[in-house]
Structures are given as C-alpha cells and as structure tokens.
C-alpha positions as CSV (number, residue, x, y, z in Angstrom):
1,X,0.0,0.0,0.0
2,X,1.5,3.3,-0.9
3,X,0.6,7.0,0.7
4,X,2.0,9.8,0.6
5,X,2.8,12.0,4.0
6,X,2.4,15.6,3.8
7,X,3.3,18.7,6.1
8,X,0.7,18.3,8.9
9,X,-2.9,19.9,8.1
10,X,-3.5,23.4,9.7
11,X,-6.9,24.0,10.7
12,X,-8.7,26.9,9.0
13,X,-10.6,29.0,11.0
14,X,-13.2,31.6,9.2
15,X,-13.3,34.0,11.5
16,X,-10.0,34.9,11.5
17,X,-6.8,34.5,8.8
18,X,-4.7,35.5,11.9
19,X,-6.2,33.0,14.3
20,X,-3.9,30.2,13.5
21,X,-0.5,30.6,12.7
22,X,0.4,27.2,10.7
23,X,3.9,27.4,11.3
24,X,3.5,27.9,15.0
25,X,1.1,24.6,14.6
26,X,3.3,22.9,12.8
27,X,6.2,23.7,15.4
28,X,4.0,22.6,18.4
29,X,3.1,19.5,17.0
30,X,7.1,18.6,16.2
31,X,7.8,19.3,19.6
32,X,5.0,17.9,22.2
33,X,5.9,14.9,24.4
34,X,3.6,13.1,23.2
35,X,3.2,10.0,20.4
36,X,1.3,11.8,17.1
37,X,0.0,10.2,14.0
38,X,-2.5,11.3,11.3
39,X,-4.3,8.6,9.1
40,X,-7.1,8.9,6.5
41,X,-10.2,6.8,6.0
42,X,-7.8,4.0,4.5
43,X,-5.6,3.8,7.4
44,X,-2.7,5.3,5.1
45,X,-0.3,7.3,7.5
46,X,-0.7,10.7,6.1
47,X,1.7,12.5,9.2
48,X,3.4,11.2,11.9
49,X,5.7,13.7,14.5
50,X,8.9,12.9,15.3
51,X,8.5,11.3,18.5
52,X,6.2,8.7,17.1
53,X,8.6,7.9,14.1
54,X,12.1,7.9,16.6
55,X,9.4,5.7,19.0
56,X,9.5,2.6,16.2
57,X,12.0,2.7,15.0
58,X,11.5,4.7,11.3
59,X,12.7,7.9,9.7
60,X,9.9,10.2,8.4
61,X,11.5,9.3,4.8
62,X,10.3,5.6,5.8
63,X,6.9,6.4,7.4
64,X,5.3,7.8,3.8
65,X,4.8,4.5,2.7
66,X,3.2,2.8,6.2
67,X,-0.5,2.1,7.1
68,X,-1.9,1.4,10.6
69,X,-1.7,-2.1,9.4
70,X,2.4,-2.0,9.7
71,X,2.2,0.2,13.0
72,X,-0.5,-1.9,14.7
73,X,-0.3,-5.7,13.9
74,X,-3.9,-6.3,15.2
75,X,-5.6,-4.5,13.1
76,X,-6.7,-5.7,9.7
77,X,-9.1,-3.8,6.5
78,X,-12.3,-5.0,8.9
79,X,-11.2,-3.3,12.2
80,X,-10.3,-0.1,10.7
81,X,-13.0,0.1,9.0
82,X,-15.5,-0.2,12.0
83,X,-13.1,1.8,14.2
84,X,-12.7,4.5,11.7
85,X,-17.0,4.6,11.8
86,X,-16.7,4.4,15.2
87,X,-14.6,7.9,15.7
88,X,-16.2,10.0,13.1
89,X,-20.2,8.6,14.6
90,X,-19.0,10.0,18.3
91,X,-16.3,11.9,17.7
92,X,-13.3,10.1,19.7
93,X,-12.2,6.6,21.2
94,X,-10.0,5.7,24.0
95,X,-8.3,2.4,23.8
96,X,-5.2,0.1,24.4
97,X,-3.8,-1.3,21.4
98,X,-0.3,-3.5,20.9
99,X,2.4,-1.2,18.4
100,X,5.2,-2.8,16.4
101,X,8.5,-0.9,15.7
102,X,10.7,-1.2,12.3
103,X,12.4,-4.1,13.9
104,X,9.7,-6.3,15.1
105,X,9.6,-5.6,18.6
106,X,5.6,-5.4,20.7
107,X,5.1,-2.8,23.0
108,X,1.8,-1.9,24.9
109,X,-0.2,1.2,24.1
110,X,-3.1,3.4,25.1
111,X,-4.5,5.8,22.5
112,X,-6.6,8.9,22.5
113,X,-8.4,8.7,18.9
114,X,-10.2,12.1,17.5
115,X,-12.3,12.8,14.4
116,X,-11.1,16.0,12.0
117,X,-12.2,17.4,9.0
118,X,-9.0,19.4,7.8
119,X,-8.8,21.3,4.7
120,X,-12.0,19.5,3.7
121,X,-10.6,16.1,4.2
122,X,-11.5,13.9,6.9
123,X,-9.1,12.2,9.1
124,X,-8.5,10.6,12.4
125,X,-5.7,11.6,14.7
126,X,-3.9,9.4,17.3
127,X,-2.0,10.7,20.7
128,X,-0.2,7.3,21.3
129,X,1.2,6.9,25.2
130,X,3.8,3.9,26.0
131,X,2.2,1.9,28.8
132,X,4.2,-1.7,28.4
133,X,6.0,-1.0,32.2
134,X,2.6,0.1,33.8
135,X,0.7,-2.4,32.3
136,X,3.3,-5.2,33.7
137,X,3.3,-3.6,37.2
138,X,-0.1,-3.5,37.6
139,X,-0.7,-6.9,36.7
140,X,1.7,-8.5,38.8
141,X,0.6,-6.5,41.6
142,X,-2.4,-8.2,41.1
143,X,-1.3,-11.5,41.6
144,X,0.9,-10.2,44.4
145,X,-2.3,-9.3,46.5
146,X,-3.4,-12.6,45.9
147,X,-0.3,-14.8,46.9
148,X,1.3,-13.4,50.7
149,X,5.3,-13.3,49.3
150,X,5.3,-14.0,46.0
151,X,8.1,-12.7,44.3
152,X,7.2,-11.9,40.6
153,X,9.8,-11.1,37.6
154,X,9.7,-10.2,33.5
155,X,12.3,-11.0,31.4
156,X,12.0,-9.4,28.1
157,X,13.8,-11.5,25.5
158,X,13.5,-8.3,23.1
159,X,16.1,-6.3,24.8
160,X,17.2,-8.2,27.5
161,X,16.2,-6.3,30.3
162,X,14.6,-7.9,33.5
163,X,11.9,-6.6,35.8
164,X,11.8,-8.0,39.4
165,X,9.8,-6.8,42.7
166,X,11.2,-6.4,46.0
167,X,9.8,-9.7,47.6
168,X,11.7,-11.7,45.0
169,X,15.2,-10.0,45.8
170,X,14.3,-10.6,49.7
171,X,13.8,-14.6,48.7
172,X,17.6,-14.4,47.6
173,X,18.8,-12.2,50.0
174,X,20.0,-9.7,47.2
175,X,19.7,-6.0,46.5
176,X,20.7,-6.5,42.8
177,X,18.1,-7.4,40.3
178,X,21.1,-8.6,38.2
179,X,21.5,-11.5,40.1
180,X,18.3,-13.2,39.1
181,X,19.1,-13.0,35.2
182,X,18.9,-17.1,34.4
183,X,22.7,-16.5,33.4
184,X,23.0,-15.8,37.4
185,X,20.4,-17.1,39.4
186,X,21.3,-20.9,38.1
187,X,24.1,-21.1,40.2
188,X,22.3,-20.5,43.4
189,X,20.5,-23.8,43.3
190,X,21.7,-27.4,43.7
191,X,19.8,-28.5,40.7
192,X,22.1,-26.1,38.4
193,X,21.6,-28.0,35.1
194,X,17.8,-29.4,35.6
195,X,17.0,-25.3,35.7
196,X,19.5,-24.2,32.9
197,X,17.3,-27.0,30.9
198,X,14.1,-25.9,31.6
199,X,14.8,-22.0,31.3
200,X,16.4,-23.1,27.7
201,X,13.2,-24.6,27.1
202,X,11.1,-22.5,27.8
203,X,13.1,-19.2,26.1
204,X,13.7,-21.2,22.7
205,X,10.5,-24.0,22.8
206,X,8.1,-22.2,24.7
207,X,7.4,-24.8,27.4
208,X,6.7,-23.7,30.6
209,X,7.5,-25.2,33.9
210,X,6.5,-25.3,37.9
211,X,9.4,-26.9,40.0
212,X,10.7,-27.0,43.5
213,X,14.1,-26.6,43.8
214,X,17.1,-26.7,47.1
215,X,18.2,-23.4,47.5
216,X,21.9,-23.5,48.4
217,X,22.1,-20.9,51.5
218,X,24.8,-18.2,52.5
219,X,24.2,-20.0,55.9
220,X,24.4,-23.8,55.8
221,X,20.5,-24.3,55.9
222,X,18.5,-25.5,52.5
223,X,15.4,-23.7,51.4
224,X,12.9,-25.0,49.2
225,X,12.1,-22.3,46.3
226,X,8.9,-23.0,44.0
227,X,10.0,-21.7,40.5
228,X,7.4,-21.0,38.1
229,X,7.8,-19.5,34.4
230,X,5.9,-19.1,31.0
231,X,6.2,-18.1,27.7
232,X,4.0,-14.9,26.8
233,X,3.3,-14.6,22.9
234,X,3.0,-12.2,20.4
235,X,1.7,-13.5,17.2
236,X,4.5,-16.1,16.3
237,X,7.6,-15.3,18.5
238,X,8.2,-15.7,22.0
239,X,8.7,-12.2,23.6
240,X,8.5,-12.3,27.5
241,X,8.9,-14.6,29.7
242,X,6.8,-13.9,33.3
243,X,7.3,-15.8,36.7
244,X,7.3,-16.5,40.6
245,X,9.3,-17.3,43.1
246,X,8.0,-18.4,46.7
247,X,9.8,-19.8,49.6
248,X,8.0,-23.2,50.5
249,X,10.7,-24.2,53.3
250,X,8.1,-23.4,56.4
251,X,4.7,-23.5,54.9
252,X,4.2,-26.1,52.2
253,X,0.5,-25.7,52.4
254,X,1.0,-22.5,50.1
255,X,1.7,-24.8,47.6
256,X,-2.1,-25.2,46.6
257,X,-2.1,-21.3,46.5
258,X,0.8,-21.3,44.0
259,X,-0.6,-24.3,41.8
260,X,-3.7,-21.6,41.5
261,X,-1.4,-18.5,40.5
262,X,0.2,-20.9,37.6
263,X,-3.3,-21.7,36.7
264,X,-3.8,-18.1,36.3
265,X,-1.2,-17.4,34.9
266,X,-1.4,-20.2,32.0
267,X,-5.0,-19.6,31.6
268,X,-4.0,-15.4,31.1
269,X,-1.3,-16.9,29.0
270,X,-3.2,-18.9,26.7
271,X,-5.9,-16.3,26.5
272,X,-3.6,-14.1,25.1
273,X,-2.4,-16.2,22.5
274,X,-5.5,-17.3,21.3
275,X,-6.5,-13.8,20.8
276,X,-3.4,-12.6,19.1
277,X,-3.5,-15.4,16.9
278,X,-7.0,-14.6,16.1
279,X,-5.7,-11.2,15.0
280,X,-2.6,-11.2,13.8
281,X,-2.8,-12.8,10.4
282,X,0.7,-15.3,9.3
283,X,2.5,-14.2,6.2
284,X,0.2,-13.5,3.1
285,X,-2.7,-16.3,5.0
286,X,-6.3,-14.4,5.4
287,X,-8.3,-15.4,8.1
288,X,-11.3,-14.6,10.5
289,X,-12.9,-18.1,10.7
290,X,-13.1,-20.2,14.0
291,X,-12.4,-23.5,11.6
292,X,-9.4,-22.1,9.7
293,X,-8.4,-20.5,13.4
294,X,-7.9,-24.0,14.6
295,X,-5.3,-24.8,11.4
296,X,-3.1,-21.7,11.9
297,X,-3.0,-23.0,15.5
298,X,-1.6,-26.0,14.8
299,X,0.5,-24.1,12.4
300,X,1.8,-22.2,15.7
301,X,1.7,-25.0,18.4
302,X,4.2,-27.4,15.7
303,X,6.5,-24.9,14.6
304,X,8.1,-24.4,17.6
305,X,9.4,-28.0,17.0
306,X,11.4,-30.0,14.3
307,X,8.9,-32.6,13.6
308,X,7.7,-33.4,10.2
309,X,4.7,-32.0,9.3
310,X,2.5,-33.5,6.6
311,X,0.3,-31.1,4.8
312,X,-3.2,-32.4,3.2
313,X,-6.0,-30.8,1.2
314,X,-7.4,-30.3,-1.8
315,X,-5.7,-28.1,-4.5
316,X,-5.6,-24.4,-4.4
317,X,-6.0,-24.1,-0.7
318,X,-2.8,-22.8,0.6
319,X,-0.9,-25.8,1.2
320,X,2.5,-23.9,0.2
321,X,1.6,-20.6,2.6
322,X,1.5,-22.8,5.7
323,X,4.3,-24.7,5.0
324,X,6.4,-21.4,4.4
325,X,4.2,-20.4,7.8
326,X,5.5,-23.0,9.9
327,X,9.0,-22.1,8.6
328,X,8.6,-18.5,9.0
329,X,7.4,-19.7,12.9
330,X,10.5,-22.1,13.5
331,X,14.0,-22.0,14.7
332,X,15.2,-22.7,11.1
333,X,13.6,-19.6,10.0
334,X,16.8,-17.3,9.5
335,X,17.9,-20.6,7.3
336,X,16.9,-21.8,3.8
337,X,13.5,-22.9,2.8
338,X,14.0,-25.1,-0.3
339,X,10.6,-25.7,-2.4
340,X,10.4,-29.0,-4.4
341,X,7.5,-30.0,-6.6
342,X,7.9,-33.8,-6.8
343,X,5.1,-33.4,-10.0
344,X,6.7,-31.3,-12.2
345,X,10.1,-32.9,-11.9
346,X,10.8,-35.6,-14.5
347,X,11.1,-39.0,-13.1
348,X,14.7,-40.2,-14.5
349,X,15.8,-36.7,-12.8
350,X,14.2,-36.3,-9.8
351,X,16.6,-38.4,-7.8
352,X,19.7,-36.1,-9.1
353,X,17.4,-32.7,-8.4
354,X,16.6,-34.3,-4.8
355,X,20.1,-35.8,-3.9
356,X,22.7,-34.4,-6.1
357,X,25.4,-35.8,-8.1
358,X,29.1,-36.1,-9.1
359,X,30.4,-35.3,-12.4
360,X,29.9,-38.5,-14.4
361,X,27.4,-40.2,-12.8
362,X,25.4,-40.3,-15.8
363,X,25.4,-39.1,-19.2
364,X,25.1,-35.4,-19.4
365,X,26.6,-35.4,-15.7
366,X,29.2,-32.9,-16.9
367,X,29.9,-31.2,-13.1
368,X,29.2,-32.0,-9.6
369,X,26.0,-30.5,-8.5
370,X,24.3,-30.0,-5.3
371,X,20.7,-31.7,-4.6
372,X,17.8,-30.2,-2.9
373,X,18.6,-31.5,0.2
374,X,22.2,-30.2,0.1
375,X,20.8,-26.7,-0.4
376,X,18.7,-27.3,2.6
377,X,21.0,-28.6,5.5
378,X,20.0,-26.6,9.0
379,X,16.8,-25.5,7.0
380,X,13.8,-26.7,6.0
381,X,12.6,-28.5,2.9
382,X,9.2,-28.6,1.1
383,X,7.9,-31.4,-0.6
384,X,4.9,-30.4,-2.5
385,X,3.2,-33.1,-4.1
386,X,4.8,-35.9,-2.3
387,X,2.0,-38.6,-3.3
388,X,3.5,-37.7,-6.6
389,X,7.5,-39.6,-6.1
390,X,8.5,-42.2,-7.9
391,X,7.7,-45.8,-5.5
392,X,12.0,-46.8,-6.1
393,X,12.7,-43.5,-4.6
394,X,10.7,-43.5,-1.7
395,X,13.0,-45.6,0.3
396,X,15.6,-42.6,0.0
397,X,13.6,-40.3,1.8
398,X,13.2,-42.8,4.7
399,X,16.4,-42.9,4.9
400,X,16.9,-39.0,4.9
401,X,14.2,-39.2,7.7
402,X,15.4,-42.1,9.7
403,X,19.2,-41.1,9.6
404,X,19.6,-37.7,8.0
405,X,22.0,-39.1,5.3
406,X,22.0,-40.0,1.7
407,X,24.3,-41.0,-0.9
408,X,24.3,-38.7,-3.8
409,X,24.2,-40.2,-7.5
410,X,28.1,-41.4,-8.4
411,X,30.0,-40.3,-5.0
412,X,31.4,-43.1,-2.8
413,X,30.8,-41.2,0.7
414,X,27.5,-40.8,2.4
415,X,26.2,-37.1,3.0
416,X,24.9,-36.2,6.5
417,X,22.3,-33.2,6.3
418,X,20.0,-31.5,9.0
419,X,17.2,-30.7,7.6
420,X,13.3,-30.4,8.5
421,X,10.9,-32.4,6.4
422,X,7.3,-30.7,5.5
423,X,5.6,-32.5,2.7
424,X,2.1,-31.7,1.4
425,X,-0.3,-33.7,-1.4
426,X,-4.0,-33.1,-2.2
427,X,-3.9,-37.6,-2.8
428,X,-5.1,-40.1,0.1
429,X,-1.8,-41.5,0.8
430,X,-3.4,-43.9,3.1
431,X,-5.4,-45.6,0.5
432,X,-2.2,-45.7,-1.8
433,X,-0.6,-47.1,1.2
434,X,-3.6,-50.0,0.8
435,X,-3.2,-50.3,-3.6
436,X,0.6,-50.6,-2.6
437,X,1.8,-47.3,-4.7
438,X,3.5,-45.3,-1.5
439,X,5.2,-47.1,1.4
440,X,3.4,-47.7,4.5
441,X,6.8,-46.9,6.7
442,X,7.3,-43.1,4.9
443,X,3.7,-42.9,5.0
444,X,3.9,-43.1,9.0
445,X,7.6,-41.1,8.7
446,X,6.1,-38.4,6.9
447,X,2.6,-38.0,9.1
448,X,4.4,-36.9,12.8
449,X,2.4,-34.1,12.8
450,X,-1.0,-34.0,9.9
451,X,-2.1,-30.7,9.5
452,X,-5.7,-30.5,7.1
453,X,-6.1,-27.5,4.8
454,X,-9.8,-27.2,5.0
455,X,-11.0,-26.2,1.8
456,X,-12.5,-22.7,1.2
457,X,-16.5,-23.9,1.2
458,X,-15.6,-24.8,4.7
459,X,-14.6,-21.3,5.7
460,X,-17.1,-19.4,4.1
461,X,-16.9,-16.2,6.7
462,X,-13.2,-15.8,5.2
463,X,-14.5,-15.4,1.7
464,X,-15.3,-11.3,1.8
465,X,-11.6,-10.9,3.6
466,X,-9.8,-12.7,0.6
467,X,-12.0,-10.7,-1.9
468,X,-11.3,-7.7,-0.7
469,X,-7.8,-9.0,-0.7
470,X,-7.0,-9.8,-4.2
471,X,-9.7,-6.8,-5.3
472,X,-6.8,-4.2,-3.7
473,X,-4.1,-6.5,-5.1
474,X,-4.9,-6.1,-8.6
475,X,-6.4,-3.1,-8.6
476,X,-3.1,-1.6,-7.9
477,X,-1.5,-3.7,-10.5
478,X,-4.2,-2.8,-12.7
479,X,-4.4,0.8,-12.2
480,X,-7.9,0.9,-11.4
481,X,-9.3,2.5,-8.6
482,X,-11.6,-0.5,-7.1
483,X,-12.2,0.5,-3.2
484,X,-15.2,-2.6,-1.7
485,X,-16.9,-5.4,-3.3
486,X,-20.6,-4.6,-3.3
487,X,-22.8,-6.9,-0.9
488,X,-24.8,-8.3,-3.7
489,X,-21.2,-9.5,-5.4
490,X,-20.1,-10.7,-1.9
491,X,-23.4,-12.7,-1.3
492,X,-23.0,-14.5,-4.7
493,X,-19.6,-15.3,-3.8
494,X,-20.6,-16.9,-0.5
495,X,-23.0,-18.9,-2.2
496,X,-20.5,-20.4,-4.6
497,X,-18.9,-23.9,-3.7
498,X,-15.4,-23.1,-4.8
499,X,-14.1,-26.3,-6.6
500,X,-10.6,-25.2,-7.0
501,X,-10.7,-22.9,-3.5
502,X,-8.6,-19.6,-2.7
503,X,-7.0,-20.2,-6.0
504,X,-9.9,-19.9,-8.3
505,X,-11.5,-16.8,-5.7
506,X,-8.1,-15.2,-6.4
507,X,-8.7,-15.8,-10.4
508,X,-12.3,-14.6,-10.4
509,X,-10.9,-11.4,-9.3
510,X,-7.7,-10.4,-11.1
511,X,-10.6,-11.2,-14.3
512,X,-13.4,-8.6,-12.6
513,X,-10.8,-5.9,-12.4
514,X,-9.7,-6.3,-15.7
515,X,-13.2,-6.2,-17.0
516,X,-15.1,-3.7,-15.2
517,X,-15.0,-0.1,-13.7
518,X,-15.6,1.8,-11.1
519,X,-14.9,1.7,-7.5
520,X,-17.6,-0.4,-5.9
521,X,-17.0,-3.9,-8.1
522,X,-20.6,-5.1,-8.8
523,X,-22.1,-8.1,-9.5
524,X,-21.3,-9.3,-13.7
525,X,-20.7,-11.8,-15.4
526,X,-17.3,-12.4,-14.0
527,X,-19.0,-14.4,-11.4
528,X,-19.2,-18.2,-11.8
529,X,-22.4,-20.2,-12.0
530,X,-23.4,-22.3,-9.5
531,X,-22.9,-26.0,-10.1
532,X,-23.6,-29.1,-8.3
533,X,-20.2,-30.6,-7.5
534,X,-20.5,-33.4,-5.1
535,X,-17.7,-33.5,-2.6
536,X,-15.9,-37.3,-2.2
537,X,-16.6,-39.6,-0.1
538,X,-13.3,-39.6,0.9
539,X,-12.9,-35.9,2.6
540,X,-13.2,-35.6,6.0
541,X,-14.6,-32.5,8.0
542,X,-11.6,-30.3,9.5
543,X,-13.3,-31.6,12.7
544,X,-13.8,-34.9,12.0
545,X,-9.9,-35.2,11.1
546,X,-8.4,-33.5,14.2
547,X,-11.0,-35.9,16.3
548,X,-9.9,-38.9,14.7
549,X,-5.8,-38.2,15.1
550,X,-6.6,-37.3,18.8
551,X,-8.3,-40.6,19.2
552,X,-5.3,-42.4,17.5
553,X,-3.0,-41.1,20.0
554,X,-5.5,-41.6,23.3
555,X,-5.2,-45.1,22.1
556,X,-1.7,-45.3,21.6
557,X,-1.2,-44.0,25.2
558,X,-3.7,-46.2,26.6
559,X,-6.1,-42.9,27.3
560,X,-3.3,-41.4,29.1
561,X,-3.8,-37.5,29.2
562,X,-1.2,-36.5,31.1
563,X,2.4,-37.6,32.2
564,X,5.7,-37.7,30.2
565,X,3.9,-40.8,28.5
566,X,0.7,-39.4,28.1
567,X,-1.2,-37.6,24.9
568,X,-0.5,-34.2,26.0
569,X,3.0,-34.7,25.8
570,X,3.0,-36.6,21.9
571,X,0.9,-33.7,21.1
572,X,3.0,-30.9,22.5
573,X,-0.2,-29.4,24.6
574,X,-0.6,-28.5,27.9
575,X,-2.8,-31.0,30.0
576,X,-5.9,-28.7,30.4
577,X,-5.9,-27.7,26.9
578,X,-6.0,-31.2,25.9
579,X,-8.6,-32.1,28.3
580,X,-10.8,-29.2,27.0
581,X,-10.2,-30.4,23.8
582,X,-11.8,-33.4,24.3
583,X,-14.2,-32.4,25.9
584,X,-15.2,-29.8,22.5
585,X,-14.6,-32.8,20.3
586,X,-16.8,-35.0,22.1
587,X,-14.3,-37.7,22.8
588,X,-15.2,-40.8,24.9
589,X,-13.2,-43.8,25.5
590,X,-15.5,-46.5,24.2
591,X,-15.3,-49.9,26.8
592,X,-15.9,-53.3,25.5
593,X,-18.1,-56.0,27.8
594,X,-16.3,-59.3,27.6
C-alpha cells in the first residue's frame, strides 16, 4: 500500500486569517511529548511527528509508505473500518492497542483517537502513550495481593532487560536485580543443570514449567524455592517470559495457593495467544474463521518444534503458505526454505534434483551438483506433491528421515544433512498405502504431525476478507481504482462452492478488475455459475480429522492425558488444553463387555 505523508494539516478558522499561525502549529506538533499520528479513512499514515517515528524505529522518509496495518499488527481492513465509523459517529475513542517498531519488537499502548475534518478532508488523529511497564506492574501487583510473598519477575527477551519486585530479591537475600538474570540465578540452586534446561526450554521452545528446587544458603541451611515461568506470545515469536518465586521451606500448604497462581497465569497466557493469533494474520494467509483458526493453531503449536509435518487438502487451498508459515514460525527460520515439486520434476531426474550428483554419474553429468537437500541442510525443505515420487525413490527419503543421510548419485561417501521435512499432497496416501503405490513406513515417517487444509467452502466467513484482498491487489497492479466489493457481489460469492478454493476466488478477481470499472465492483458476469459438484466420499470434516488423530494417540497412550507418556505430551499441549479439547470434540473412551 503506498501514501503519501504531507506537512501536517493546519486547521482553518473563518473567523479569523490571523487565528492560526500554521507554522506555530506545525512547530507545536514537532515538539510535544507526546506520540502523534494522522491517518485517512484508508488507514494510510498521512503524518506522523517525530517522537512517534524515533518511538519505532522509522525515519519520516520511511513512514510515507506505512498504514496502521504496519504500525499496529492487530488490526486488519475489517477493524479499521469499524473503528474509523466508530470515531467519526461519536467523535473520539479511548483504547489500548499493541504497536510494532521497524524491527519487530511489541510494545503496549493506550490511544486517545479524534475525528477532524481538515482542509475538507476527513481524518482521524492518534496521541499514542507507551504503557508496556505500567501495564506489567499492575498486573503483577495483582497477583501479588493474591499470593502473601510472592516474588514476581519479567524478562524481556526483546532487549534483554529484566523486571523484578522487592519480595523476590528478599527470597535471595539480594539488592541486585542482576543477580536473578537465568545466566546468574542458576548457580544459586543445587539443581544447576535441571534449571539451565528448563529455562532453555522455555526461552527457545516455549514450554513452561512449575518446579521445586534446594536453595543452596549463604548460611548452611537448605530452602525450598517454588520456581514458576511461562512463555508470553506475540503473534509467532516468544517475547516475554513472566514468573514466581515463593519460599516453601516453612509453609508447604502454600503450595495449593501457587498451583492456583500458575493456573492463572497459563489460563492469562493462553488467553492471550489465542486472541493474538485470532488477530494477527501469518504471512500473506487471510483469516477470521473459527475452523481455519484451529489450522493456523496447529501451524503455531508445531513450529516451535522439528517434527515433520505432513500437509493435506485439496488443490488451491494454501498448502504452500502454511508450509512457508510453519518455517517463518520455527527455529530454522533465519535458514533456507527449499521448495520441491515432486510433480513437475521428471522421473529419470528427480533423484539427481533431490540428492545431487558427481560429475559422471550419468550421461550429461558434466559437473558435480548439489541436490535439494544439500541446499537445505539446517533448514527446512518442502515437498509439495509428495504422493507424486516415484515408488523406487521413496526408500531414500526414509532414509533422509530415519538417519539424515544420503548418498548422492556417483560419490562413494554418504552425505549427512540437517534438515526439517514438510511434505504436502492433495492424494489419500493412506489408500495408496492400501493399492501398494506409497510405502506404509514413509507414510507413517512423513505424518508426525497432519495438518488438514480445510478447503474454502468450509470457511465461508473468510470469503469477503480474501476478496477484498485480491480486489486491492490487482487493482493496484491494474491501475484501477476498485475501493469494496458490493454486498450483492459478496453474497454470490458466499454462495458459490469453490471447486478449486482460494485459488480460483483469487482468479475470479484479477478477471473482474480487468473487465469492469468503477470503485464499488458489482455483480457481472465475471462471477461463476453455481454447479452441483459433489464432494468425495473420501474428505473428511476439519473436525472430523483432528477428532480422529486425537483418538489415534489416546489409544496409543492407553487414554493417558497426562504424564511424560501421556497424549498431551506426543501432542506438544498443555494438560488442560487437551482435556478441554476433548471435551469440545466429544471424545469418549468406548469400553468393551467381555
């Protein structure tokens, strides 16, 4: 999206020429202490002063082509829209909104929100305060009422810097909030390396814990400090970790108390990803449906890890954008992600594309040459396709899986590569498992973790989002000047079953702009005709699929929720979640009378 920012609007005043002197206004906006931005009915950022720009990060060169959508990554087309109604119907709106700076770093905000007509054009201004440390404070006060000593600290992985109140530096004795960085406070306890594990895990995987651990005192005596942490989220990354310490040496029934703070604070914690992943849309994916929801959480709950992910759905639903979003959302994500389409490739070449080869290994072998794989070490790799590879071929990927090695065509030493597998295919490997044409033991290699692309007919509610989409996407390619879709055109849209999904919505549209006018596109004869496509027999609800895999694993585990054996753990959920899970899904364990 492209705007242009301008020297800040002076109000006119008809009363007077001499009532407002715009370069006195102009100077008084550059220099209040406050957080200003300007933005038209588009969200386009049409001034911004310079504490605001210095604030995230941008120069005012940068800020002429940002929207509130770059600033505030919450906000989508939808929300503006009803919050730009909002402040011209009643003339302001106070709120608390999350900001992003140039370099990807969340901070809390509250802003004061005004309605302007200036110079004949309507606007809405923003006075933007910081409130991220008040906002902490007063929440772990909170908890501190609650919980008699409780010592509660913040580490924020953005910048480092650690927050810590005075009843945790009385539990160690200490005046220096330095000394309970995790690079510090490890050392104090007797179980050094259980805690350097667990605060690893829960900076890099996201896992939080609750332990009790031997405090090694100045003065011969051994305390018992209950250690709680977990991960607070921001879209994909991991920004802050929040905890508690408590001293449990002389009153161990406060440990019912405690178990009720973590309760809090993981049911605040996964409150607050579930609404930011509600909100904050993944790279290029669309979405304001509760069924497409649950994908992208899956999406966000297996990234974290390096297990395989298998990818299925039917074409033109996405399967490449959440495979690049689980990338995007991993630890490899700095690396390489290497995209192979085992269709297109011709069979007596796909094993040289996938593994490489040396220089004579064939005819036309001229030079050595580096294979997919190769390309991909400490990244990931895309399969796309995967149904597609060849049946003598397939025990070469198991291998790749199994052992991470591979012998490339003509060498005479084994390669060793670390790479993460996601594969994807719109086929029913498990029936080509049964007609014998894909191997039962890649099959099972390949489907760690399923994810189902649900088609679009299935997500209806995310139809008008994607049309409006694509209708600014190629309008500005176009050249046209296409604002909404109008609600007869959307209706007609909803209505349609969408054989070929986001892919033929996205098609529909690129063809409307190109053959009508206007700004509001109208109903034509760009839009398809209804048919009467019957779905297979085959498909499975989104629903229907995640039931059935959670099943699977209840009966794997013996209906074991919790434990390091148990579901939750294969499943990389917390206990609860799972439990409330099941309980949504409807899942009982079914007993046999003998």
């Amino acid at each position: 999206m492209e705007s242009t920012i301008q020297q800040p609007f002076i109000f006119k005043n008809n009363r007077s020429s001499n009532f407002l002197n715009p370069k006195l206004c102009n100077i008084v906006l550059e220099n209040l202490k406050h957080k200003i931005m300007w933005m038209d009915y588009q969200g386009n950022i049409v001034y911004a002063n310079s504490m605001f720009c210095e604030r995230l990060g941008y120069k005012k060169s940068e800020v002429r082509n940002l929207s509130i959508f770059d600033v505030n990554p919450e906000s989508n087309r939808q929300s503006w829209s009803a919050h730009w109604d909002y402040v011209k119907q009643n003339g302001s709106q106070n709120f608390k909104a999350v900001h992003q700076t140039k370099d990807e770093k969340y901070y809390d905000v509250e802003v004061f929100a005004q309605y302007h007509i200036v110079d004949g054009r309507e606007i809405v201004s923003a006075l933007v305060n910081d409130i991220s440390q008040s906002s902490f404070y007063k929440n772990l006060l909170s908890h501190a009422e609650r919980i008699a000593s409780v010592g509660g600290w913040k580490l924020n992985l953005q910048d480092g810097s650690l927050i810590v109140t005075q009843q945790a530096l009385n539990i160690f004795k200490t005046e220096n909030k330095e000394d309970l960085l995790p690079s510090n406070i490890i050392h104090l306890f007797q179980e050094k390396e259980k805690l350097k594990s667990l605060i690893s895990d829960v900076i890099r995987k996201g896992s939080s814990y609750d332990e009790v651990f031997k405090l090694k005192d100045s003065s011969g005596l051994t305390r018992y400090i209950r250690s709680v942490a977990e991960p607070i989220l921001k879209g994909r990354k991991i920004y802050k970790i929040i905890g508690t310490y408590q001293d449990v040496t002389q009153d161990r029934e406060l440990l019912t108390e405690i178990s009720n703070l973590k309760e809090n604070l993981e049911e605040d914690n996964q409150n607050l990803r579930d609404e930011i992943n509600t909100r904050v849309k993944f790279d290029n994916i669309i979405c304001g449906s509760e069924s497409y929801r649950e994908v992208l959480e899956l999406v966000t709950r297996v990234a974290v890890t390096d297990s395989t992910v298998l990818i299925t759905g039917e074409s033109g639903t996405g399967k490449e954008l959440l495979a690049r979003a689980v990338h995007l959302n991993s630890l490899r994500k700095d690396k390489t992600l290497i995209k192979v389409n085992c269709a297109t490739l011709p069979k007596e070449l796909i094993e040289s594309e996938l593994f490489g080869h040396k220089k004579g290994a064939f005819t036309g072998a001229i030079s050595d040459k580096l294979g997919k794989f190769s390309l991909a070490d400490k990244g990931t790799i895309f399969l796309d396709e995967i149904g597609e590879m060849p049946l003598e071929l397939q025990p070469k990927l198991l291998r790749v899986l199994q052992e991470g090695e591979f012998d490339q065509l003509g060498a005479n030493k084994t390669s060793k590569v670390d790479v993460r597998i996601i594969a994807a295919t719109n086929r029913d490997l498990g029936q080509m498992v049964k007609e014998g044409t894909f191997r039962q033991d890649l099959y099972y290699r390949l489907n760690v973790f399923p994810i189902h692309n649900i088609p679009l007919r299935d997500r209806k509610e995310d139809i008008p989002l994607l049309a409006q989409f694509f209708l600014d996407k190629y309008s500005r390619k176009a050249g046209k000047s296409f604002k909404k879709l109008s609600k007869q055109a959307i209706d007609l849209l909803i209505q349609y079953n969408f054989p070929g999904n986001i892919r033929e919505l996205e098609n529909l549209i690129e063809r409307a702009v190109i053959v009508e006018d206007g700004t509001t596109l109208k109903a034509g004869d760009w839009l398809p005709k209804q048919d009467t496509t019957t779905l297979p027999d085959t498909f499975k609800s989104f629903v229907d699929v995640q039931r059935d895999y959670i099943i699977n694993v209840l009966n794997y585990t013996k209906w074991r929720v919790s434990g390091p054996t148990g579901a939750a753990k294969i499943l990389d959920m917390n206990d609860k979640t799972l439990f409330a899970r099941i309980k949504k899904l409807g899942i009982e364990k079914k007993v046999s009378l003998k």
